[in-house]
Backbone as CSV, one residue per row, in Angstrom:
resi,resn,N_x,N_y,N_z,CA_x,CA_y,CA_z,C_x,C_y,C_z
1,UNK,4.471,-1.915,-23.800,3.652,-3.125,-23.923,4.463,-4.328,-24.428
2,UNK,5.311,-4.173,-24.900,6.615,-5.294,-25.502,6.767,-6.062,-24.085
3,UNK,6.977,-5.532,-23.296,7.919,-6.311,-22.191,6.369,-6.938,-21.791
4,UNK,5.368,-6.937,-21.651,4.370,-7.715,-21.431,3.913,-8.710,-22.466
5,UNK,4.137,-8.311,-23.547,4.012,-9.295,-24.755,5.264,-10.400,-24.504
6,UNK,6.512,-9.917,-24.394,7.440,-10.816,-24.184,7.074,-11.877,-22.446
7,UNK,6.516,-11.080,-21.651,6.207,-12.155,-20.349,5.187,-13.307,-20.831
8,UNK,4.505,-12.815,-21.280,3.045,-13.748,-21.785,3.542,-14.886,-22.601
9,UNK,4.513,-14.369,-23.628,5.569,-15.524,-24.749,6.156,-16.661,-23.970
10,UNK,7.144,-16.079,-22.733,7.890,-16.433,-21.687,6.859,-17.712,-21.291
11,UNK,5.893,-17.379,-20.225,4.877,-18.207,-19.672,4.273,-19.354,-20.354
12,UNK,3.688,-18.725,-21.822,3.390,-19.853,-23.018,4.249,-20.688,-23.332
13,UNK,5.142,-20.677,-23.304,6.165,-21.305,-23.893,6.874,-22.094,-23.077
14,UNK,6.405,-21.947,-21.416,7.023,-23.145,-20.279,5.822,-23.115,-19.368
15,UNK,4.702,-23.773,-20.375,3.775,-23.985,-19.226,4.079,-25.263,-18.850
16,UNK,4.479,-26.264,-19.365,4.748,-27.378,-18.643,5.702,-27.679,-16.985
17,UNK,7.111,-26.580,-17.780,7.742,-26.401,-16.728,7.061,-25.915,-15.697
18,UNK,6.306,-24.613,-15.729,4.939,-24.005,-14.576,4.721,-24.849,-13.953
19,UNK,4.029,-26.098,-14.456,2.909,-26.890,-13.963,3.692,-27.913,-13.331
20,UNK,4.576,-28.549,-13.361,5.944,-29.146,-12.865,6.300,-28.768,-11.546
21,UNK,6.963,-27.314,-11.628,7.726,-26.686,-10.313,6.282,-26.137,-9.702
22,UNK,5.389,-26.032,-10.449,4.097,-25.507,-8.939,3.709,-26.980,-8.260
23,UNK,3.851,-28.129,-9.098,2.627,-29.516,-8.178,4.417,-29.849,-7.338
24,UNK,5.333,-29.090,-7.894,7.298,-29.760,-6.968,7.441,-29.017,-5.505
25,UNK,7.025,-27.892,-5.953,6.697,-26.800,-4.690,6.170,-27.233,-3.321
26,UNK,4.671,-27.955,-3.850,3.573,-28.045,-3.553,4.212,-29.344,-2.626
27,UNK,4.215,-30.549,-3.260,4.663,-31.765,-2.800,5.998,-31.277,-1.733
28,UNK,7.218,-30.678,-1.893,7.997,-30.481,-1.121,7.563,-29.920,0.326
29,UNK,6.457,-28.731,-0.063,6.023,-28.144,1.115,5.410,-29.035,2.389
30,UNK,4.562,-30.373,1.395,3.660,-30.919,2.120,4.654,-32.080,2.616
31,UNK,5.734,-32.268,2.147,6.701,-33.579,3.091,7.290,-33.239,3.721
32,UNK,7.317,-31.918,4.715,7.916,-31.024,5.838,6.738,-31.394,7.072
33,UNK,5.774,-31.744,6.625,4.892,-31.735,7.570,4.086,-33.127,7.232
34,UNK,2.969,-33.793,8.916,2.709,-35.052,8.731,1.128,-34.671,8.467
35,UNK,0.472,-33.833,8.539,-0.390,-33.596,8.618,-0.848,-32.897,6.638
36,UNK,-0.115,-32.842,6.291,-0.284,-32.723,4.973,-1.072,-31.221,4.464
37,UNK,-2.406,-31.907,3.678,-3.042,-30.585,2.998,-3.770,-30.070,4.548
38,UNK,-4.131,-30.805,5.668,-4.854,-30.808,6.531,-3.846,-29.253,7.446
39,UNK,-2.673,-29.180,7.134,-1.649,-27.848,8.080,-2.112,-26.848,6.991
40,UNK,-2.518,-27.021,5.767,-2.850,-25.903,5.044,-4.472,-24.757,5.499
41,UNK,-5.269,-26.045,5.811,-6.378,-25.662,6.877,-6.114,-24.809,8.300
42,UNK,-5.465,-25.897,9.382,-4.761,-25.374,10.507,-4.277,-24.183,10.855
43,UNK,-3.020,-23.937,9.826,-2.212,-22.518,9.909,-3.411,-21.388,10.146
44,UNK,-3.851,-21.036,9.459,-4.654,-20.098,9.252,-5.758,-19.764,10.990
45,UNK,-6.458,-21.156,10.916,-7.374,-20.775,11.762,-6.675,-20.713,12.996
46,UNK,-5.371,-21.656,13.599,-4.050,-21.140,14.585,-4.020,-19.859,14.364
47,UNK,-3.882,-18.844,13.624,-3.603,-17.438,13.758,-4.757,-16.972,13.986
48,UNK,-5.979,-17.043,13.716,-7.088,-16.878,14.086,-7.950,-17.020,15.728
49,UNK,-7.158,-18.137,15.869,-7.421,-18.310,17.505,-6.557,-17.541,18.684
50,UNK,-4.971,-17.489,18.257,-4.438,-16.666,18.952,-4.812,-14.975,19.272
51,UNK,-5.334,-14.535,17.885,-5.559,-13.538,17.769,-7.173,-12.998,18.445
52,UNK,-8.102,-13.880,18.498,-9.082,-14.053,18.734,-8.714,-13.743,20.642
53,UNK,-7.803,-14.569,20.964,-7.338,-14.761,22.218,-6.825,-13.186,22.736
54,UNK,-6.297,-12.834,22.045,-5.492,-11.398,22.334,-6.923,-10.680,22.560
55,UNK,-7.356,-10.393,21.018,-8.267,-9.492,21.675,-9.820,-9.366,22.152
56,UNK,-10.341,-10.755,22.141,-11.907,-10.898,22.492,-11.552,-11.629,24.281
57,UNK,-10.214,-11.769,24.347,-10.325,-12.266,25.657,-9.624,-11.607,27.120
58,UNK,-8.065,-11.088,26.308,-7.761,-10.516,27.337,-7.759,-9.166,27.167
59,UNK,-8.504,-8.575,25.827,-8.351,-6.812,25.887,-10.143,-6.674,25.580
60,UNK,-10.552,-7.666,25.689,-12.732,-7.401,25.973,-12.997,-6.272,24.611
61,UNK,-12.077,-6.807,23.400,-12.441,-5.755,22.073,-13.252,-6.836,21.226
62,UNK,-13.116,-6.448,20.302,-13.665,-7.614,18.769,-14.995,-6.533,18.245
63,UNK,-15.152,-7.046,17.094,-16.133,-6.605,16.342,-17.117,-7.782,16.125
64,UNK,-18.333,-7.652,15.423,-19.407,-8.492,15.946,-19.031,-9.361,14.476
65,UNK,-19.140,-10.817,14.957,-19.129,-11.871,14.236,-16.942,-11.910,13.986
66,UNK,-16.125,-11.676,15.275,-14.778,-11.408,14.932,-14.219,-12.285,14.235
67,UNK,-14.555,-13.663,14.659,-13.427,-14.904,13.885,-13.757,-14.520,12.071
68,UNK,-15.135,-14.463,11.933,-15.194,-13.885,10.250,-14.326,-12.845,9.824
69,UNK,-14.528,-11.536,10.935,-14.209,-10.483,10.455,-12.490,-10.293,10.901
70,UNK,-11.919,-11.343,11.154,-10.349,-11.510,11.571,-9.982,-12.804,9.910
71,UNK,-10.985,-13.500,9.882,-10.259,-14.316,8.860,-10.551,-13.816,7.156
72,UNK,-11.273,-12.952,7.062,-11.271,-12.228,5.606,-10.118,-11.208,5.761
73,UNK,-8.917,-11.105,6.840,-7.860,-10.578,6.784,-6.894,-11.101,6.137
74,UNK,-7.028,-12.612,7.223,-6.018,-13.349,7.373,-5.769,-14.023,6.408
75,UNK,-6.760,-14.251,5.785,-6.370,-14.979,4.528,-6.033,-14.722,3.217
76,UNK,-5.898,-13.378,3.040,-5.208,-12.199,1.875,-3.752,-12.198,2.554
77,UNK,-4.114,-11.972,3.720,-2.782,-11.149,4.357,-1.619,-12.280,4.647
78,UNK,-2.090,-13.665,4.550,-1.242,-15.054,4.439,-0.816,-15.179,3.046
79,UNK,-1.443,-14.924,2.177,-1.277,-14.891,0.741,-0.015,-14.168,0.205
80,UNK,-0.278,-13.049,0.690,0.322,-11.874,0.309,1.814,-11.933,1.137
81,UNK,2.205,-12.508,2.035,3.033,-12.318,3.603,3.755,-13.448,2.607
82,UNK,3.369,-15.716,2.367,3.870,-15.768,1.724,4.583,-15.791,0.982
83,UNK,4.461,-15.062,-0.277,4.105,-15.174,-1.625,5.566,-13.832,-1.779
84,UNK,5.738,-13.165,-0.843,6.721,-12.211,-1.018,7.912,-12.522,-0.498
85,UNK,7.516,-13.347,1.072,9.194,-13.873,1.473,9.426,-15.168,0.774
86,UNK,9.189,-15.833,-0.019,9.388,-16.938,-0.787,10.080,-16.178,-2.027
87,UNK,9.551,-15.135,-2.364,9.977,-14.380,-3.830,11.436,-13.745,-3.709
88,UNK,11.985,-13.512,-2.438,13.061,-13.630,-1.858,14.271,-13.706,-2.402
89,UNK,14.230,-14.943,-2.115,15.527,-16.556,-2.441,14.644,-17.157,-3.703
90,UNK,13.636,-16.552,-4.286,13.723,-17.271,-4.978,14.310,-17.665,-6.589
91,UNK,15.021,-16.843,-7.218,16.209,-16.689,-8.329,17.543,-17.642,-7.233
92,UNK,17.693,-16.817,-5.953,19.389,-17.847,-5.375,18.887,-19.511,-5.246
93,UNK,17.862,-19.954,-5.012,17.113,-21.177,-4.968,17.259,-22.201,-5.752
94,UNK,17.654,-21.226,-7.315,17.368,-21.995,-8.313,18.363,-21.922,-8.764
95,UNK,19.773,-21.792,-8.403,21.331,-21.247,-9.054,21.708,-22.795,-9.965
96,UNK,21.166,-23.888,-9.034,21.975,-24.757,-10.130,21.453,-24.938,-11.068
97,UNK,20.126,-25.279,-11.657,19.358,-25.465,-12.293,19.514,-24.117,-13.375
98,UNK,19.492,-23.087,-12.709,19.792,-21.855,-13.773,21.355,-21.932,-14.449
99,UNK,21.950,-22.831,-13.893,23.179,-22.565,-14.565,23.340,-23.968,-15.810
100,UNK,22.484,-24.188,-15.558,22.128,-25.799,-16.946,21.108,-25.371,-18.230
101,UNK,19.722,-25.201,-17.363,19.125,-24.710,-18.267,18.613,-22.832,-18.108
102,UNK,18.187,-22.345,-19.554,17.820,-20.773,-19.542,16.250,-21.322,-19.207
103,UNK,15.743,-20.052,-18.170,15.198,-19.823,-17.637,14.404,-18.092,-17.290
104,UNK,13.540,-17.718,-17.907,13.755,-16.488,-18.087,13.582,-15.973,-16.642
105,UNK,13.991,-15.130,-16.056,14.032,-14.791,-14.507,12.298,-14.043,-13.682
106,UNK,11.767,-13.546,-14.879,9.827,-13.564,-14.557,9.181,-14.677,-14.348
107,UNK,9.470,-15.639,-14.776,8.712,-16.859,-14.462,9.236,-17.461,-13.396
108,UNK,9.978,-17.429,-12.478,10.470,-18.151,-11.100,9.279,-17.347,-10.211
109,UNK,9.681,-15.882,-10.062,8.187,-15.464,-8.982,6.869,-15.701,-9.342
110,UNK,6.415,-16.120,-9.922,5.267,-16.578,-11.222,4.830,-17.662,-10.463
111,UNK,6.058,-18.672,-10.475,5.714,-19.789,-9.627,5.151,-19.809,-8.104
112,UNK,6.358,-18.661,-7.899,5.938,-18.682,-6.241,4.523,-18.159,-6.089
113,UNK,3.686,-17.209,-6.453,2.269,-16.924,-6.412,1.463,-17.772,-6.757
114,UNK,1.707,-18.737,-8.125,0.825,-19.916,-8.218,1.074,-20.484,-7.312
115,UNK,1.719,-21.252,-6.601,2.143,-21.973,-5.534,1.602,-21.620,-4.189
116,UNK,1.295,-20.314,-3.961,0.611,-19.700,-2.412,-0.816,-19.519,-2.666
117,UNK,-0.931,-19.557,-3.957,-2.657,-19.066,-4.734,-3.413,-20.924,-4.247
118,UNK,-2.802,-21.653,-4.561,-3.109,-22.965,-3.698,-3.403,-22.636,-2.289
119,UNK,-2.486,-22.021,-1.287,-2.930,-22.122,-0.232,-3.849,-21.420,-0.177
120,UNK,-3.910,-19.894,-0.831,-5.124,-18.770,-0.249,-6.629,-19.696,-0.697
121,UNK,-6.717,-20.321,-1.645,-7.970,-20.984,-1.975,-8.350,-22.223,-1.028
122,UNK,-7.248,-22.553,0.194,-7.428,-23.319,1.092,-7.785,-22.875,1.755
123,UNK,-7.521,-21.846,2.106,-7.922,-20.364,3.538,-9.575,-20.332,2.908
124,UNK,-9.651,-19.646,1.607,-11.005,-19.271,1.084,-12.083,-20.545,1.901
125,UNK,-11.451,-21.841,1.436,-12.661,-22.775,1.801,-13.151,-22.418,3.534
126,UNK,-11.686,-22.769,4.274,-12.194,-22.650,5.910,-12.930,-20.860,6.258
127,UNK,-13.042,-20.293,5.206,-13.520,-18.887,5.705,-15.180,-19.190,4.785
128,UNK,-15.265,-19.791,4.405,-16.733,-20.231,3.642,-17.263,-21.050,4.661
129,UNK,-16.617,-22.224,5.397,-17.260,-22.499,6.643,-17.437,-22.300,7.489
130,UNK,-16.350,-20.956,8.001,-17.169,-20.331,9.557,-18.241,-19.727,8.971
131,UNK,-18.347,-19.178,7.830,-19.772,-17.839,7.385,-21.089,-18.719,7.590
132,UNK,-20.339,-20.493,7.564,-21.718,-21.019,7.429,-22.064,-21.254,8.633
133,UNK,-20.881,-21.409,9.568,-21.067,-22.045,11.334,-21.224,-20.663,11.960
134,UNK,-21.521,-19.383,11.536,-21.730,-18.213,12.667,-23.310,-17.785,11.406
135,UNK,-23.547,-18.640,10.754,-24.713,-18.170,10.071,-25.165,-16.782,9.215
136,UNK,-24.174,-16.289,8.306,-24.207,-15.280,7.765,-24.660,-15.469,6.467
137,UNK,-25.546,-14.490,5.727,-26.453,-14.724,4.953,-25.364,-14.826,3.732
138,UNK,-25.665,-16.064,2.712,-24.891,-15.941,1.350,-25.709,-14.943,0.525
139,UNK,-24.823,-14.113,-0.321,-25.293,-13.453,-1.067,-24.914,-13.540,-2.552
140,UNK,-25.487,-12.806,-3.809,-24.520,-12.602,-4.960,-23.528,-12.211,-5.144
141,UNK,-23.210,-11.098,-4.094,-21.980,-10.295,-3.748,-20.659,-11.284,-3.810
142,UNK,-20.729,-12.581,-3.377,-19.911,-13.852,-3.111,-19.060,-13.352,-4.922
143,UNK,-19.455,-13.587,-5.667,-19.215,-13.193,-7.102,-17.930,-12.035,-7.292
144,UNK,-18.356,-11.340,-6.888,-17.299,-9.915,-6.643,-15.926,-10.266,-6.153
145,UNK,-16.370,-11.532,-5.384,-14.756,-11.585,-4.983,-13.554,-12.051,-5.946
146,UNK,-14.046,-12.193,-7.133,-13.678,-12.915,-8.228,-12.475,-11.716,-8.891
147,UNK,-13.020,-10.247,-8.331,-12.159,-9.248,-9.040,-11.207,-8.655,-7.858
148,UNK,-11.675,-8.775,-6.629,-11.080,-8.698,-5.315,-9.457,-9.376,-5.849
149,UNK,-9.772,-10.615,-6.219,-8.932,-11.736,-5.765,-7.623,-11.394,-7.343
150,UNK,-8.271,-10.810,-8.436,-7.471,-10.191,-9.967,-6.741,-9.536,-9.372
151,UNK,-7.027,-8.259,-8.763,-6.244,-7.482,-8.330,-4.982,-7.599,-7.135
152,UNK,-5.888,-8.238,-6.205,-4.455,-8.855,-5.531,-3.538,-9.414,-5.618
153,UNK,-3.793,-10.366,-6.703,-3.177,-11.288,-7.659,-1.758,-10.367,-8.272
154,UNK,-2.315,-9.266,-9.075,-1.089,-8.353,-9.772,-0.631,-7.796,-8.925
155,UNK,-1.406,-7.214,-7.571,-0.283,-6.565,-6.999,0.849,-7.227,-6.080
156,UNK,0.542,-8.402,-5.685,1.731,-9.314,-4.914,2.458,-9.826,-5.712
157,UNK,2.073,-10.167,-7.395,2.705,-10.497,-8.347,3.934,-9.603,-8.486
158,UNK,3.409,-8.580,-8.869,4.371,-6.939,-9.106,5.492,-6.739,-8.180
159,UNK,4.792,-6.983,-6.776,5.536,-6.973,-5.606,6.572,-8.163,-5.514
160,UNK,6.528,-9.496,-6.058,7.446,-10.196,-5.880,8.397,-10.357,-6.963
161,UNK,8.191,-9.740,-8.286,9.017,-9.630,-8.696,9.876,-8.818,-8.595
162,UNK,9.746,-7.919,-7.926,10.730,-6.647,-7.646,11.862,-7.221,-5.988
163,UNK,11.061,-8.313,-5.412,12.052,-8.550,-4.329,12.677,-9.801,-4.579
164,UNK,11.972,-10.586,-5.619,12.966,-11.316,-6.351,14.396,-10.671,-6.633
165,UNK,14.467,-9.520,-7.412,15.711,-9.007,-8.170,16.184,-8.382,-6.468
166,UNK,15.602,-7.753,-5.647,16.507,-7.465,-4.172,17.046,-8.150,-3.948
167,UNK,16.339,-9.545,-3.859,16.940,-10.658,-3.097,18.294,-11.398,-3.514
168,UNK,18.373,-10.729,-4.617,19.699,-11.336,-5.412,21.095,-10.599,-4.696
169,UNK,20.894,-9.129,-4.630,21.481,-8.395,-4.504,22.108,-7.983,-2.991
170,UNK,20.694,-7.783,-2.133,20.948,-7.560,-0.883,20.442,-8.803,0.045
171,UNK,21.646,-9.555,0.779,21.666,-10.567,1.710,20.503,-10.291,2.915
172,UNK,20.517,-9.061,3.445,19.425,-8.763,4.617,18.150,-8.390,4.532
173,UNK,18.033,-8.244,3.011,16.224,-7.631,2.923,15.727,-9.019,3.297
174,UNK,15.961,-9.972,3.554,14.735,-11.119,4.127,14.414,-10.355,5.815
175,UNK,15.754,-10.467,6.664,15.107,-9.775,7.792,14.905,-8.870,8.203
176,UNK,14.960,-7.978,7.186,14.266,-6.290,7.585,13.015,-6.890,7.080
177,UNK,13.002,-7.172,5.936,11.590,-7.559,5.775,10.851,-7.885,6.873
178,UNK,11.024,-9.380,7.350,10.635,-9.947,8.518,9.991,-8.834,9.225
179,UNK,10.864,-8.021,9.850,10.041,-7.190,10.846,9.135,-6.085,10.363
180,UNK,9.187,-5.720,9.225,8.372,-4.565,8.619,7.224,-5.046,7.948
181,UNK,7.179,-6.419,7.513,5.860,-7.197,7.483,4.917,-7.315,8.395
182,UNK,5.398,-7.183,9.463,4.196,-7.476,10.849,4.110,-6.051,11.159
183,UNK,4.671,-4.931,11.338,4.647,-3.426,11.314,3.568,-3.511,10.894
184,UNK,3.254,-3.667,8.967,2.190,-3.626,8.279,1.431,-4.400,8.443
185,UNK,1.350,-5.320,9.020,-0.268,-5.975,9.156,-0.872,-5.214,10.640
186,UNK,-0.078,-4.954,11.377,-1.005,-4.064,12.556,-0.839,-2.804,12.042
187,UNK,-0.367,-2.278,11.012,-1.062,-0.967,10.506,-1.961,-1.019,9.221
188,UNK,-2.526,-2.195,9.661,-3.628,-2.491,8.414,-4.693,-2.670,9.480
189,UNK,-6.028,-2.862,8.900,-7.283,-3.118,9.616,-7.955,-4.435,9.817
190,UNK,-6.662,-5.041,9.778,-6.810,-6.685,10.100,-7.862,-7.197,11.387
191,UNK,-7.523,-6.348,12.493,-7.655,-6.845,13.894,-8.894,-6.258,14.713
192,UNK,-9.184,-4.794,13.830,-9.916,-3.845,13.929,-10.570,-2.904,12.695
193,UNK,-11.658,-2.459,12.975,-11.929,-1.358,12.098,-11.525,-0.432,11.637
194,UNK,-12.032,0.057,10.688,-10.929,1.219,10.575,-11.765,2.680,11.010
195,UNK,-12.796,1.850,11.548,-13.666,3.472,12.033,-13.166,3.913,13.697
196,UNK,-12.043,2.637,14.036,-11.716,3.080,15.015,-10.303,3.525,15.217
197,UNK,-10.014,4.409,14.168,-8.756,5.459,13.675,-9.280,6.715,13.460
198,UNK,-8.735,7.465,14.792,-9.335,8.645,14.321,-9.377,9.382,12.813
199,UNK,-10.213,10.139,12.588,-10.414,10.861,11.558,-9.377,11.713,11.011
200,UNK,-8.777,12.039,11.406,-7.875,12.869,10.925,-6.600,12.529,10.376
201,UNK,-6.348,11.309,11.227,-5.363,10.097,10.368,-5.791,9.429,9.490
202,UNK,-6.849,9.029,9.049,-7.647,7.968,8.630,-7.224,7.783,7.296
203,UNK,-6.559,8.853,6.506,-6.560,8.707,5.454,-4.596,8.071,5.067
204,UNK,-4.299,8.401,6.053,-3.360,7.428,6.061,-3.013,5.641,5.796
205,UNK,-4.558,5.428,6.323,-4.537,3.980,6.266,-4.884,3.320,4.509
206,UNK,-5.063,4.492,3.915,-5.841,4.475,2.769,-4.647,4.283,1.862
207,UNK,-3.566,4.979,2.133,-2.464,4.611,1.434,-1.588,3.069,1.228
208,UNK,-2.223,2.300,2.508,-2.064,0.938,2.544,-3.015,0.257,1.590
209,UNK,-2.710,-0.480,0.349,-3.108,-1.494,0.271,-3.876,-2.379,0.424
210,UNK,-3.361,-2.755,1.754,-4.300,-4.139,2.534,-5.847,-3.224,2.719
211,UNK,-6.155,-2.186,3.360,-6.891,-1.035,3.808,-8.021,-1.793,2.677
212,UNK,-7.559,-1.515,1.259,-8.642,-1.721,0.194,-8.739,-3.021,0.127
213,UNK,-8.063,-4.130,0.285,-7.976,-5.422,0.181,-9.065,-6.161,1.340
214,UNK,-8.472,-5.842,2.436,-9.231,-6.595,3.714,-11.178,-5.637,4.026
215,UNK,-11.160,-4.581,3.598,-12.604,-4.390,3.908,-13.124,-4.920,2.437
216,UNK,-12.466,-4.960,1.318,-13.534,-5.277,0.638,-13.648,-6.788,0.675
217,UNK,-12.897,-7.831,0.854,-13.166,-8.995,1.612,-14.519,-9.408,2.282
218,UNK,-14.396,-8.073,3.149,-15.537,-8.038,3.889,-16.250,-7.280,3.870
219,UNK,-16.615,-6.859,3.207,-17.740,-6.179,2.537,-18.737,-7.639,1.852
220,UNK,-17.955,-8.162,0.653,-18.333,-9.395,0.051,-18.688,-10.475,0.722
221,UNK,-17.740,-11.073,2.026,-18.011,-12.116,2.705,-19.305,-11.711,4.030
222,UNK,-18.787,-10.909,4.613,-19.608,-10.801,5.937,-20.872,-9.453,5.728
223,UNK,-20.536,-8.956,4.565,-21.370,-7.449,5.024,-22.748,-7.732,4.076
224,UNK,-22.441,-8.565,3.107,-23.467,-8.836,1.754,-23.495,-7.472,1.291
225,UNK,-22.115,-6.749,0.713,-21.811,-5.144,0.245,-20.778,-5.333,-0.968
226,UNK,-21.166,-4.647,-1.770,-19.931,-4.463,-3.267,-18.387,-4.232,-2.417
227,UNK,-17.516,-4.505,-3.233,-16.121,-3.833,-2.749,-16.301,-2.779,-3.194
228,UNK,-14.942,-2.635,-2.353,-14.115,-0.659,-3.197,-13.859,-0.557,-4.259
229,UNK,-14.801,-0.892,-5.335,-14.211,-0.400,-6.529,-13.390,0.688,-7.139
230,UNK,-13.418,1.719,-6.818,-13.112,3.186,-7.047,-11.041,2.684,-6.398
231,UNK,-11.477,2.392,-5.129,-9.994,2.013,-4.430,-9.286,1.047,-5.120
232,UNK,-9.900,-0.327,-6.033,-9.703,-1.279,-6.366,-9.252,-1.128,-8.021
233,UNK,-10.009,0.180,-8.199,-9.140,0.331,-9.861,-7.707,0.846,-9.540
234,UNK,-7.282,1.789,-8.648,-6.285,2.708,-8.363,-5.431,1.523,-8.075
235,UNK,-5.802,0.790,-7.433,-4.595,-0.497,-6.690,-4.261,-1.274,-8.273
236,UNK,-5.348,-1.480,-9.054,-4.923,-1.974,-10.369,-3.991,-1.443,-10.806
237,UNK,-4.222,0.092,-11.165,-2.751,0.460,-12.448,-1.975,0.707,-11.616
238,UNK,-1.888,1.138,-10.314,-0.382,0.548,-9.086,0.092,-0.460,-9.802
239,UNK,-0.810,-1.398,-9.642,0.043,-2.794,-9.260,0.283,-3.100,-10.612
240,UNK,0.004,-2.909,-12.091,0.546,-3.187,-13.634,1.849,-2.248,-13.436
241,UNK,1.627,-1.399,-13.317,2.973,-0.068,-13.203,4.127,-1.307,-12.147
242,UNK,3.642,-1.498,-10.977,4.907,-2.267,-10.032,5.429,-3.635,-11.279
243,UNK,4.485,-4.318,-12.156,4.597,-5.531,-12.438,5.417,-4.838,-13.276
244,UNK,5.411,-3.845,-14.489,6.023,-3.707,-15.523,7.607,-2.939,-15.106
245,UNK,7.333,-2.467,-13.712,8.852,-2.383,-13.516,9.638,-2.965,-13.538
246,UNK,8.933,-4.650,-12.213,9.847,-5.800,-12.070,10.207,-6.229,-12.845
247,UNK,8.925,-6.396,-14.588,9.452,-7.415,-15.691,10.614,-6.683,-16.302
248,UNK,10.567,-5.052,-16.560,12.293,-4.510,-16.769,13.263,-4.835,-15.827
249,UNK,13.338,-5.064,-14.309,14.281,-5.084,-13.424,14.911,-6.157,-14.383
250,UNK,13.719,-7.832,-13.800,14.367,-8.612,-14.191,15.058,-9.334,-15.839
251,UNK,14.131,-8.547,-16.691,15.224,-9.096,-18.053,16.378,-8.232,-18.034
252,UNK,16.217,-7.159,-18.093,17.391,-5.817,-17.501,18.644,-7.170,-16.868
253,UNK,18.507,-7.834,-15.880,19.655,-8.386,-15.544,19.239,-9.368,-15.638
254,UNK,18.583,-10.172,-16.756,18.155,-11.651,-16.642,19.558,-12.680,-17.050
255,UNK,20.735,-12.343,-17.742,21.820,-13.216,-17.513,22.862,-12.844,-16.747
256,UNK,22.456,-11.713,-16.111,23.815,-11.100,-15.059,23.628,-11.484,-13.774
257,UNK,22.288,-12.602,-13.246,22.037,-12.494,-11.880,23.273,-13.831,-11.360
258,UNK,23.593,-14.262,-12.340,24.337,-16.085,-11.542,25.498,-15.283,-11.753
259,UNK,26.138,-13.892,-11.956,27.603,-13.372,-11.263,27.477,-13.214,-9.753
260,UNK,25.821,-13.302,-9.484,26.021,-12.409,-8.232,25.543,-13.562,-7.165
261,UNK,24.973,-14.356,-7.657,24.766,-15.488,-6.381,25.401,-16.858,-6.280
């Protein structure tokens, strides 16, 4: 519990800096593009239409109400996709700046999740207005997503601090990544149900993550149904166990990383 007492110290103690490099992030991202907060909207529902295209048009599949039940994917699964290849480069990113001022090496991926947690709450809004333009009943359930969204939170957290410290080390985990990221989103239940995996595999999909992430999405948004709780505690102490590894990876080598980049 030390090394979590010491992250929490860490964080307290540069919230300014936080609040700085998340609105620096933010602004940099948005002067790449002319369209501004308005591409933060776009992106999303662009993947939504292509995908929509693939399979409600030229393979005659979809599930009923699909653009809903494709964008309570897409918009975890943008979060999460993100929030991990940014966590990357993000210690080599910061080499000059780390070599002026100390910087404890947990709080750089810290940033990068606050920084994508902006966009997923941009996704959230355009997925609150198709529910309202395909007419799906609001419920209390809307509420629930509040613990949906905790948990995902630690586990992409957990997850990027651990490819933070890769990324220092090994030059090619960005493009293995690359391709084993999209592996996993079509072996997630993004596109489809998962009642349409046979049974006997099925429990395979269960070992994914996203599996508990994207139905309970939709469960909350489209089904007016509780999440997976039961699935959603297990993904919890996963994802504290992944976080408390990364926070040893990275103090473990928190002044040895600028030998290596």
């Amino acid at each position: 519990m030390l090394i979590f007492k010491r992250f929490f110290k860490d964080l307290s103690g540069r919230r300014e800096y936080l609040l700085y490099s998340t609105k620096y992030e933010l602004k940099v991202q948005l002067s790449r593009t002319y369209l501004g907060y308005v591409w933060w909207i776009l992106d999303p529902l662009f993947y939504m239409l292509v995908y929509m295209l693939i399979v409600m048009v030229i393979f005659q599949r979809g599930e009923k109400d699909f653009p809903v039940f494709v964008f309570c994917a897409l918009v975890p699964w943008k979060w999460t996709l993100k929030t991990i290849m940014d966590s990357i480069n993000s210690i080599k990113s910061r080499t000059n700046i780390l070599n002026q001022v100390y910087i404890p090496k947990p709080v750089i991926p810290f940033i990068k999740i606050l920084t994508n947690t902006v966009y997923f709450f941009f996704g959230l809004v355009v997925l609150v207005i198709l529910i309202r333009f395909f007419k799906i009943p609001v419920t209390f359930h809307y509420l629930e997503s509040i613990i949906i969204f905790l948990v995902q939170f630690l586990f992409i957290f957990g997850l990027s601090l651990i490819f933070s410290h890769l990324g220092v080390f090994f030059k090619d985990i960005r493009n293995i990544l690359a391709f084993t990221v999209r592996l996993w989103f079509y072996l997630s239940p993004g596109l489809y149900s998962l009642d349409r995996i046979p049974e006997n595999i099925r429990f395979l999909w269960w070992i994914n993550p996203l599996t508990t992430f994207f139905i309970s999405y939709r469960n909350v948004f489209l089904y007016g149904e509780s999440p997976l709780y039961l699935q959603l505690s297990i993904w919890t102490i996963v994802s504290i166990l992944t976080i408390f590894l990364g926070l040893k990876l990275l103090y473990k080598y928190d002044k040895k990383y600028m030998k290596f980049v």
